[in-house]
C-alpha positions as CSV (number, residue, x, y, z in Angstrom):
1,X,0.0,0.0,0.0
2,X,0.8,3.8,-0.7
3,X,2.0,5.5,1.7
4,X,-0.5,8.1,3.3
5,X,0.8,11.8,3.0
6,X,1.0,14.1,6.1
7,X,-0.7,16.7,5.6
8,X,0.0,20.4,6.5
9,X,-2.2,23.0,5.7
10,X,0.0,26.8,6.7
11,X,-2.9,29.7,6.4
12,X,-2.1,33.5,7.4
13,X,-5.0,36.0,7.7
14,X,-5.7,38.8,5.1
15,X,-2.0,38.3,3.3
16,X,-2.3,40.7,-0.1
17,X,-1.6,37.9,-3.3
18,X,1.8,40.0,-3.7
19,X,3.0,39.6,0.1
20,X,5.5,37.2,-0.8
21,X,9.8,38.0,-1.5
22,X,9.5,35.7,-4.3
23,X,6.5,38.0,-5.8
24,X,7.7,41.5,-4.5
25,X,11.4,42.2,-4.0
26,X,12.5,43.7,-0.8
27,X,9.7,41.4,1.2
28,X,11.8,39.1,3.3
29,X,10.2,35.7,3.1
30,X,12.8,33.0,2.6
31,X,11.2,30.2,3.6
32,X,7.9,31.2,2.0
33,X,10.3,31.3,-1.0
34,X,11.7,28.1,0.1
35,X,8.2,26.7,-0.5
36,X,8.0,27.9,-4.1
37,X,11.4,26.7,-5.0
38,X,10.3,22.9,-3.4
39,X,6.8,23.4,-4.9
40,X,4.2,25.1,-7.5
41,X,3.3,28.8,-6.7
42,X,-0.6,28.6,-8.2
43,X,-0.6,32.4,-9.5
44,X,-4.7,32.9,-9.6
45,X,-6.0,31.5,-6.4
46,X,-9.4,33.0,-5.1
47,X,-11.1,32.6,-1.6
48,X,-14.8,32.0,-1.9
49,X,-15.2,34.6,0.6
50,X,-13.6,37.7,1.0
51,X,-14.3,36.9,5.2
52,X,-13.0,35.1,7.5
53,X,-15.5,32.7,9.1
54,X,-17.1,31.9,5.3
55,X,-13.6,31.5,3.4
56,X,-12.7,28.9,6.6
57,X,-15.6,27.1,7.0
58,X,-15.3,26.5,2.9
59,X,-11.8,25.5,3.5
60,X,-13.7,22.9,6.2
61,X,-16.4,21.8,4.7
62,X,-15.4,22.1,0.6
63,X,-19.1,23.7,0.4
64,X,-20.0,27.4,-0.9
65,X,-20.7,29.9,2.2
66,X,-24.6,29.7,1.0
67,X,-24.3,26.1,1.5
68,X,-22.3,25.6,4.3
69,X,-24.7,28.6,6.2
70,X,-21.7,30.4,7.9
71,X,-22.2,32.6,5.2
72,X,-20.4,35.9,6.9
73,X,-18.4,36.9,9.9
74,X,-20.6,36.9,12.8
75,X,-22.2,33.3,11.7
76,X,-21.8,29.9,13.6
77,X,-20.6,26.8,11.7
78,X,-22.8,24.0,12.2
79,X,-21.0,21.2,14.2
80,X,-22.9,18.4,12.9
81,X,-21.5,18.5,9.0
82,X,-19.2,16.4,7.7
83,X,-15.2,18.1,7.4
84,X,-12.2,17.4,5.8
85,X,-10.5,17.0,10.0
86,X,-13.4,14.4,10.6
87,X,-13.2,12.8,7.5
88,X,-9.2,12.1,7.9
89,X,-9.7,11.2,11.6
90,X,-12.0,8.5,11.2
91,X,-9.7,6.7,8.8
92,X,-6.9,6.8,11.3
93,X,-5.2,10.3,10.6
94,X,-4.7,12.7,13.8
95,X,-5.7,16.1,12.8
96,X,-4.9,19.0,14.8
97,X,-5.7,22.8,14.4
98,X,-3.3,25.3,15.9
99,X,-4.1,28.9,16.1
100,X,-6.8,30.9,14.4
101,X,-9.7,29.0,14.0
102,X,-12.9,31.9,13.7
103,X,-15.7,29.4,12.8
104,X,-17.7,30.9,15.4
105,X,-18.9,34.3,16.2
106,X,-18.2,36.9,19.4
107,X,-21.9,36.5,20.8
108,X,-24.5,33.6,21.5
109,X,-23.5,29.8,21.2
110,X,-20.3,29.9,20.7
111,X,-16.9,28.9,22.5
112,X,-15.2,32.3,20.6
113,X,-16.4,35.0,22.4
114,X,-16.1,36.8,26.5
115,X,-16.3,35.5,28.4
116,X,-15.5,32.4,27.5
117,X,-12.3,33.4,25.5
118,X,-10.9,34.3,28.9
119,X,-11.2,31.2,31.4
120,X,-8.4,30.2,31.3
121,X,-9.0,27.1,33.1
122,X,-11.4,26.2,30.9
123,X,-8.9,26.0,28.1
124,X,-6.4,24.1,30.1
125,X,-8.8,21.8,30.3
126,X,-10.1,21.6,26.5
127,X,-8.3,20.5,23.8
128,X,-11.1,19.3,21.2
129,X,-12.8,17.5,19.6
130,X,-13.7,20.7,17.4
131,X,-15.0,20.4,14.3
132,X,-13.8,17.1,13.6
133,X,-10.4,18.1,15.1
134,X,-8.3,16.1,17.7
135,X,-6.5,18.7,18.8
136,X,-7.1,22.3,18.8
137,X,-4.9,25.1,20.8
138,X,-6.7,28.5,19.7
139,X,-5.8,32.1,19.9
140,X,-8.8,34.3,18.3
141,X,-7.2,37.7,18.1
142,X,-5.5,39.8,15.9
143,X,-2.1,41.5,17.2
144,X,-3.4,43.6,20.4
145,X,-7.3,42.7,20.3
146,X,-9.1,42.6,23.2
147,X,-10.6,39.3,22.3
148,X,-7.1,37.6,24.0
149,X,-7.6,34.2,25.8
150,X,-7.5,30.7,25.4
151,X,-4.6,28.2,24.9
152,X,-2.4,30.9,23.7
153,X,-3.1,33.1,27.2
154,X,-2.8,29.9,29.0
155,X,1.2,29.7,27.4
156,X,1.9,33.1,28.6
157,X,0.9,32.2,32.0
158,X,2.7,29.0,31.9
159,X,6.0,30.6,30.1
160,X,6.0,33.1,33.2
161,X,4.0,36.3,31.4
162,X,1.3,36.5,34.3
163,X,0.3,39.9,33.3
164,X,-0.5,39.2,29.8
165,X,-3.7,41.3,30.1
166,X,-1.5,44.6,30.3
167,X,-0.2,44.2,26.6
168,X,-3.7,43.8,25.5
169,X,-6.4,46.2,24.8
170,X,-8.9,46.6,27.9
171,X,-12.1,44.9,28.2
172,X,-14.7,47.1,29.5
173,X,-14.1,48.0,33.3
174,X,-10.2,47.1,32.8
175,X,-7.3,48.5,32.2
176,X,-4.2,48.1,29.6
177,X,-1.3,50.1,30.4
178,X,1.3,48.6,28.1
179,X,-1.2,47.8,25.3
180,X,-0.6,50.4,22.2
181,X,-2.9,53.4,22.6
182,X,-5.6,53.8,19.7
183,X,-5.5,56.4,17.4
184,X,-8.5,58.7,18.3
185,X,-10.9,59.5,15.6
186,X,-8.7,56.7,13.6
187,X,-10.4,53.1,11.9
188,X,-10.3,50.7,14.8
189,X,-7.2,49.2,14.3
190,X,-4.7,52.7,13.8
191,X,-2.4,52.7,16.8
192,X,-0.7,55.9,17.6
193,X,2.3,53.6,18.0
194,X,3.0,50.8,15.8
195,X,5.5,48.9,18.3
196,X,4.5,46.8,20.8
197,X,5.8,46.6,23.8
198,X,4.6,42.8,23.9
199,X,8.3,40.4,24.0
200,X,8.7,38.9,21.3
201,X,8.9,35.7,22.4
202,X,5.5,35.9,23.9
203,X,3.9,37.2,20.6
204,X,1.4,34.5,19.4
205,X,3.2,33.8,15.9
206,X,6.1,31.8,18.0
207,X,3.8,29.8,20.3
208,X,2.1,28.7,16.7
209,X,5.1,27.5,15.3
210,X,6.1,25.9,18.7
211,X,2.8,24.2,19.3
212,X,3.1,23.0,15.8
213,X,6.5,21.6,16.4
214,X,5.0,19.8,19.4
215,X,2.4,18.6,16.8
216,X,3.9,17.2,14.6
217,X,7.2,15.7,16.7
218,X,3.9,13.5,18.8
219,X,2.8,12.4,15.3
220,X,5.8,11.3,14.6
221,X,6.4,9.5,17.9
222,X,2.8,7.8,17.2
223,X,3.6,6.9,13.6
224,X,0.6,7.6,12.7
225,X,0.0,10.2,9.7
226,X,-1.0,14.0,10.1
227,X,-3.5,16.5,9.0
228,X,-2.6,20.0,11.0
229,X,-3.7,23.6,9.8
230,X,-1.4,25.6,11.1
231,X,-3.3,29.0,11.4
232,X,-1.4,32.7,11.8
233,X,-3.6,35.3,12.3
234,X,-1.6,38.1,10.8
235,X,-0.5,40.1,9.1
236,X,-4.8,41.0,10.1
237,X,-4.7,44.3,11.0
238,X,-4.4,46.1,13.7
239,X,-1.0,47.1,12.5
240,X,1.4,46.6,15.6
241,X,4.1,44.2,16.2
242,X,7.0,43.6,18.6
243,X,10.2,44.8,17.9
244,X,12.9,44.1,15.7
245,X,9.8,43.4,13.2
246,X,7.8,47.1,14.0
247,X,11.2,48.7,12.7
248,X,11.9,46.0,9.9
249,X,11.1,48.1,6.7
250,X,11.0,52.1,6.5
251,X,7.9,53.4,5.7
252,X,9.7,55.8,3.4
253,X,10.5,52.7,1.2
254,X,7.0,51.6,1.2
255,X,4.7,52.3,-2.0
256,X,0.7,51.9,-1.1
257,X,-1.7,51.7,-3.7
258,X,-3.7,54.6,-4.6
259,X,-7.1,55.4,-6.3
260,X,-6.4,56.6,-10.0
261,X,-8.5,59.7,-10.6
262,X,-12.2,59.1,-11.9
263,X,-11.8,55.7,-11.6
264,X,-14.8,55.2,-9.3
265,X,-17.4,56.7,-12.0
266,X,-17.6,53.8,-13.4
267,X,-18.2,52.0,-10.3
268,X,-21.2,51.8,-8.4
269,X,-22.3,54.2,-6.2
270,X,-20.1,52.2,-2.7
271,X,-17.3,52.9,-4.4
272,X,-17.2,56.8,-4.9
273,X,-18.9,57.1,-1.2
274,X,-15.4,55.6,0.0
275,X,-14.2,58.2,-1.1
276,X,-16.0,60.8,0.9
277,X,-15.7,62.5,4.4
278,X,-19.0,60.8,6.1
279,X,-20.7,58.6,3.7
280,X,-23.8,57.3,4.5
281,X,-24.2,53.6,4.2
282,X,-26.8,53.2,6.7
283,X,-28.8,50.9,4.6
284,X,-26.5,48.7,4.5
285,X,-25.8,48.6,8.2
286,X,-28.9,46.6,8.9
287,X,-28.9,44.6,11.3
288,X,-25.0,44.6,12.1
289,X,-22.2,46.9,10.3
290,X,-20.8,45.9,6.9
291,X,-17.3,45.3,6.9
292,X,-15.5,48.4,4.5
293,X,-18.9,50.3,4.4
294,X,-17.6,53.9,5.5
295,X,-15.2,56.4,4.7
296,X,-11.8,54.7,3.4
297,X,-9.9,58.5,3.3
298,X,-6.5,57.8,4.9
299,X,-3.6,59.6,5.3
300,X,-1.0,58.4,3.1
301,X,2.3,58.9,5.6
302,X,0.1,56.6,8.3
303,X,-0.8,54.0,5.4
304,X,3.3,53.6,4.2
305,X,3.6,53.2,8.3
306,X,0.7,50.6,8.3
307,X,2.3,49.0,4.7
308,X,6.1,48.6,7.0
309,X,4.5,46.7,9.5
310,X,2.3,44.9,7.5
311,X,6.0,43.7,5.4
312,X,7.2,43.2,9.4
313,X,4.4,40.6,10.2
314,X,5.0,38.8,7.2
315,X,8.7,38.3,7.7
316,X,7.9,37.3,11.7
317,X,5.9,34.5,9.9
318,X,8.7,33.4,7.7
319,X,10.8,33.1,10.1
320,X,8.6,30.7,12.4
321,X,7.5,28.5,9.3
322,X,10.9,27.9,8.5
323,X,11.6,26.3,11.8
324,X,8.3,24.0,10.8
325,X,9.8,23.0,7.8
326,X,13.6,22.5,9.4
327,X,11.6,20.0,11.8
328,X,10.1,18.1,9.1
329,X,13.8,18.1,7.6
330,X,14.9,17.0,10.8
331,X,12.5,14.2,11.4
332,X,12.6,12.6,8.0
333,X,9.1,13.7,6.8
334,X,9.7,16.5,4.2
335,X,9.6,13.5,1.1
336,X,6.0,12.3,2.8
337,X,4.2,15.7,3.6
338,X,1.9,17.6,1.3
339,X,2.0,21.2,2.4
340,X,-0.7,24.2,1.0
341,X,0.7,27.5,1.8
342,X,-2.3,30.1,1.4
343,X,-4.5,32.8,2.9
344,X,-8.1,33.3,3.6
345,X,-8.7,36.0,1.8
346,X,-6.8,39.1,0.5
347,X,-6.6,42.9,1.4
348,X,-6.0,46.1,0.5
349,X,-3.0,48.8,1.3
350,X,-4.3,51.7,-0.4
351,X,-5.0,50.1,-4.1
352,X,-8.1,51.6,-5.6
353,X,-8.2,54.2,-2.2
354,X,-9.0,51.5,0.2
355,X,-7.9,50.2,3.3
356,X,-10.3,47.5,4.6
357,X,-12.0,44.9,3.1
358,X,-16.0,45.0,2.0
359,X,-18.2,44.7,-0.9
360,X,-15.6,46.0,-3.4
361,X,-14.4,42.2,-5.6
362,X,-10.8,44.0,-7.3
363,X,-8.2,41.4,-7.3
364,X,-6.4,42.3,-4.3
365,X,-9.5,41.3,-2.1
366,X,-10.1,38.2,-3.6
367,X,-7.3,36.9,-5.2
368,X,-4.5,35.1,-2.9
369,X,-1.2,33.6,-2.1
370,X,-1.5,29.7,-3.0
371,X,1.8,27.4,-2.9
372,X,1.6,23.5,-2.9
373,X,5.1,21.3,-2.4
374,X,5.2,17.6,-2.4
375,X,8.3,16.0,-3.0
376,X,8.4,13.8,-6.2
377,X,4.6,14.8,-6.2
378,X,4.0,18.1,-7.4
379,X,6.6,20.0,-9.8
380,X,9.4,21.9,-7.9
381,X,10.1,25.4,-8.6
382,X,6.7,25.9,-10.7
383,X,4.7,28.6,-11.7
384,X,1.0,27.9,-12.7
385,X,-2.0,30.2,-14.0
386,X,-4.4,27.7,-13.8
387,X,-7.3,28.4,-11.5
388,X,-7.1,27.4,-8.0
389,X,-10.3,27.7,-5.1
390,X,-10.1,27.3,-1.7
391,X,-13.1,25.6,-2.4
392,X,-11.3,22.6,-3.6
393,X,-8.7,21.8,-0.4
394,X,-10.9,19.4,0.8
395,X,-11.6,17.2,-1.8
396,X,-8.3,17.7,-2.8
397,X,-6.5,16.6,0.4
398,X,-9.1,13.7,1.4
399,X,-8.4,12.0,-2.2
400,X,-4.5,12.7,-1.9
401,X,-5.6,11.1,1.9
402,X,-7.2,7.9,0.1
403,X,-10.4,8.6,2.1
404,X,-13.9,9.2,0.3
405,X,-15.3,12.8,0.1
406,X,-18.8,13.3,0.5
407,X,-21.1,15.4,-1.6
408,X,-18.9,18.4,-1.9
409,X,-19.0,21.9,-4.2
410,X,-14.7,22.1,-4.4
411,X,-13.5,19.8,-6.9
412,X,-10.3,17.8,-6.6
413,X,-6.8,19.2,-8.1
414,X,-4.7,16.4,-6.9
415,X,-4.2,14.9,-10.4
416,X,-3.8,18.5,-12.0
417,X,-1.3,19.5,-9.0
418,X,0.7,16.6,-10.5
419,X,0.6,17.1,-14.2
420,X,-2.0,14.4,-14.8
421,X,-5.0,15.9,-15.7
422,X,-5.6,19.4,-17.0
423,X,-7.6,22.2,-15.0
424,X,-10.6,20.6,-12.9
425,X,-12.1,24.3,-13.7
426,X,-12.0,27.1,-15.4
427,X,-13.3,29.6,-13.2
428,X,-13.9,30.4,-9.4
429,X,-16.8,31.9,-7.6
430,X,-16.4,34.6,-4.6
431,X,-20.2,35.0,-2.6
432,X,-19.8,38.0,-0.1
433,X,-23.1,38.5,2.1
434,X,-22.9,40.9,5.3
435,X,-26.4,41.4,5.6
436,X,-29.6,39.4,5.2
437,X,-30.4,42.0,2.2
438,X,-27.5,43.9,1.5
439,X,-24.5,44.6,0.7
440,X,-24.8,40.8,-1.4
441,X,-22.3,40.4,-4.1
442,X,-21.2,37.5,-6.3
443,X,-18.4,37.5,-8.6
444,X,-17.5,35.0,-11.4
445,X,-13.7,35.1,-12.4
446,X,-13.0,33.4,-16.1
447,X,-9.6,32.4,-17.5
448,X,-10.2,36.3,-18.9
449,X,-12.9,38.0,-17.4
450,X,-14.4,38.8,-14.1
451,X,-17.9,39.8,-13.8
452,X,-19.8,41.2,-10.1
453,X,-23.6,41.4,-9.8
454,X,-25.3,42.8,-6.6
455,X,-28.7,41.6,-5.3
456,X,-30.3,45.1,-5.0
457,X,-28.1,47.0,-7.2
458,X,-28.8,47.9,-11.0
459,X,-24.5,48.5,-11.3
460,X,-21.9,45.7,-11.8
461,X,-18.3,45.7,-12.5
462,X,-16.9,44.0,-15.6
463,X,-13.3,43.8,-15.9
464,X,-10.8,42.7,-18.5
465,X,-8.1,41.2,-16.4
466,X,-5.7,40.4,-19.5
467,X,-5.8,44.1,-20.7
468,X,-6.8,46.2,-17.6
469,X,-5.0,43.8,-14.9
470,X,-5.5,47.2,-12.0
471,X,-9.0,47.0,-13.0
472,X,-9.2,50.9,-13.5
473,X,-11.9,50.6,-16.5
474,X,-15.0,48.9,-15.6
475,X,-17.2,47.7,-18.6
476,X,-20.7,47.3,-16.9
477,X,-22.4,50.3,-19.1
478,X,-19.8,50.4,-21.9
479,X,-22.2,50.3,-24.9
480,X,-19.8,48.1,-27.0
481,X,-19.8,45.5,-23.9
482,X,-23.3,44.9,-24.1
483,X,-22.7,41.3,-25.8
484,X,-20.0,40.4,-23.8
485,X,-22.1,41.1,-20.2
486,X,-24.8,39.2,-21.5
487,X,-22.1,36.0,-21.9
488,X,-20.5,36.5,-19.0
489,X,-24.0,36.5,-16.9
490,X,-24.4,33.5,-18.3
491,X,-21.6,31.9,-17.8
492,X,-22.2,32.7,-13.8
493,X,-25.4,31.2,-13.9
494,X,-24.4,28.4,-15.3
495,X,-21.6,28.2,-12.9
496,X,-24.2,28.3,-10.1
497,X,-26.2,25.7,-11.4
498,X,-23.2,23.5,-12.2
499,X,-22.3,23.8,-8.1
500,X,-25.6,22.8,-7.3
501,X,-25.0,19.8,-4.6
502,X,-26.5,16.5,-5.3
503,X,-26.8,15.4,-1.7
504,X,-29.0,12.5,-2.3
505,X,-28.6,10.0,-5.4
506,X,-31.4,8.8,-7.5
507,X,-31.7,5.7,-7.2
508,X,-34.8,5.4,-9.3
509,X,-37.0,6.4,-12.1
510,X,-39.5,8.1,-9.7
């Protein structure tokens, strides 16, 4: 028998598809670059959801956000369907998930929000199962959020850190002297400073890459093979960071995107109110705020300071996945593990004059870093335009895992990722839903063309990504597109229908 693959899934949080050395010189990723040179950098990877709990639970479950039902942030996964973790455990694989996990919200039932993030004892005591998982250790915030707890608060205890609510910002009634102070009058996450007084060494990007180690070193001990999603949750904003990484790049050397001039009359109306003082968007704040749905006016000096420690997370990262991948050099499992290096989603720094993500589908939001290496397996030191989902991890790993998928909506790459078969597909979808009515959007990206359609608007964005690659001339009203929108819409229902799940067979004639 074939030997079964480990499996190692490395995510970070909100990583722009350029965020990589290897993509952007000056970026200091080696061993993201390592990757690449071992495997096959997939240069047009979409999320399915430009959101965190949506774009994960996809990753999960292989199912669309409207199928799945965690179909925005805010939303609770349903623990009772089946996931790629669940799957692989029952046929012997011990599946782990350390840090970010996000598949449940800050409020009702949940085991990610106060106060529950903050028992401590609780998590000492909890380990999983989670969502098929054997083994979870969770942190749920980003840099200095307030939503701190967990395993990874339980490891600054234990490493000595007792006052590890200090670094943090303040829960209502507390106090956080050494946490950054917020920018007044600033988007939630500008800091006045953009160093953290947080060592190092405590920072949760180390206890990660740590906990992993201990992961995957147990595995080995048991013999038994792995699935572990290794989960960073930066470079999320808010933009802070301990030093030597806060000071890493000079924000004088940074270059932030920027809207070009009249760009946004072609847009719909979302798009030019970004641009404004105090939009209003209230309609589209019902019931809960919608994510990017305000005023995106920034200063430019902050945003090249935001950009430099942005670069600074992603280098911190680099430098704790290579000591994952020295390990599995060490232990004699580099040749036998299948490692996806991706994102959840993408983000902006200023291209188009944003700087947060929302109902606006350019590239940066929804396209993503994607890099697969498996020894012998998949081509070394690739470069492929084919079209990649996160979608399609799921089926993907279970088949590359020997073990049966159910019903799914991804479809399975593995014999494409080893020059077997051709493309599985030949486009991607991206749902994005903050609100039971609005804002609703769903793109369809072609080999060529990406086309958006809104669920109460009349506009649309149509873009030519071989000839307008910024996406600066949208071709929604352009008179001499006319044919070409009427294709395209129907290509996007057709890809709808053609993800339609069959979760029952028929088995006869009626």
């Amino acid at each position: 028998m074939t030997q079964r693959p480990n499996i190692l899934l490395i995510t970070t949080d909100q990583q722009h598809y350029s965020a990589m050395g290897c993509v952007t010189p000056g970026l200091k990723t080696p061993n993201i670059d390592r990757l690449c040179a071992g495997g096959t950098r997939f240069d047009r990877a979409y999320c399915p959801a430009p959101t965190c709990t949506p774009s994960r639970a996809s990753i999960l479950t292989g199912l669309y956000p409207s199928q799945h039902g965690a179909w925005t942030i805010g939303c609770k996964l349903d623990e009772s369907l089946p996931t790629l973790p669940g799957l692989l455990s029952g046929q012997g694989y011990r599946t782990g998930l350390i840090g970010k996990a996000h598949f449940q919200p800050l409020a009702g039932d949940s085991l990610e929000k106060q106060p529950i993030l903050r028992d401590i004892d609780f998590w000492r005591g909890f380990n999983g199962p989670f969502y098929g998982f054997d083994h979870i250790e969770l942190v749920r915030n980003h840099a200095d959020e307030a939503h701190v707890g967990q395993h990874y608060a339980a490891w600054m205890e234990d490493r000595g850190l007792a006052n590890w609510r200090d670094y943090f910002q303040p829960l209502p009634g507390d106090d956080a002297p050494l946490a950054p102070k917020r920018a007044e009058g600033a988007p939630y996450w500008a800091r006045e400073t953009r160093s953290w007084a947080l060592p190092e060494d405590m920072h949760y990007t180390p206890w990660i890459a740590e906990r992993t180690l201990a992961f995957i070193d147990d595995a080995a001990d048991r013999g038994d093979p792995f699935f572990l999603w290794t989960s960073f949750p930066d470079p999320h904003p808010p933009y802070t960071v301990p030093e030597p990484w806060a000071s890493m790049y000079d924000p004088e050397d940074m270059e932030p995107g920027a809207v070009t001039p009249g760009e946004h009359a072609l847009n719909a109306p979302h798009f030019a109110k970004t641009q404004q003082e105090a939009p209003d968007f209230a309609d589209w704040h019902q019931p809960h705020e919608a994510h990017g749905c305000d005023s995106h006016l920034y200063p430019r000096a902050a945003l090249k300071k935001d950009m430099a420690v942005y670069y600074g997370m992603m280098s911190f990262m680099d430098r704790e996945i290579g000591r994952i991948l020295d390990r599995l050099d060490a232990l004699g499992m580099t040749e036998t593990t299948l490692i996806v290096f991706t994102t959840d989603h993408g983000h902006f720094l200023g291209q188009h004059g944003l700087v947060a993500k929302g109902p606006f589908h350019y590239e940066d939001m929804l396209r993503i870093p994607f890099v697969v290496r498996w020894p012998g397996k998949v081509r070394a030191g690739a470069e492929s335009r084919s079209i990649q989902t996160l979608l399609d991890l799921a089926p993907t790993m279970l088949e590359a895992a020997g073990v049966a998928a159910p019903p799914m909506q991804g479809l399975s790459q593995l014999a494409h990722w080893q020059d077997q078969a051709p493309p599985p597909r030949d486009h991607a979808l991206c749902e994005n839903r903050h609100n039971p009515l609005a804002p609703h959007v769903t793109s369809y990206i072609g080999e060529r063309f990406k086309i958006s359609v809104y669920r109460t608007e009349d506009h649309g964005e149509i873009f030519d990504l071989e000839r307008d690659p910024g996406e600066i001339n949208n071709l929604w009203t352009d008179p001499g597109s006319t044919r070409l929108r009427a294709t395209l819409l129907q290509k996007m229902v057709q890809a709808i229908q053609a993800a339609e799940p069959l979760k029952s067979p028929r088995v006869a004639q009626a």
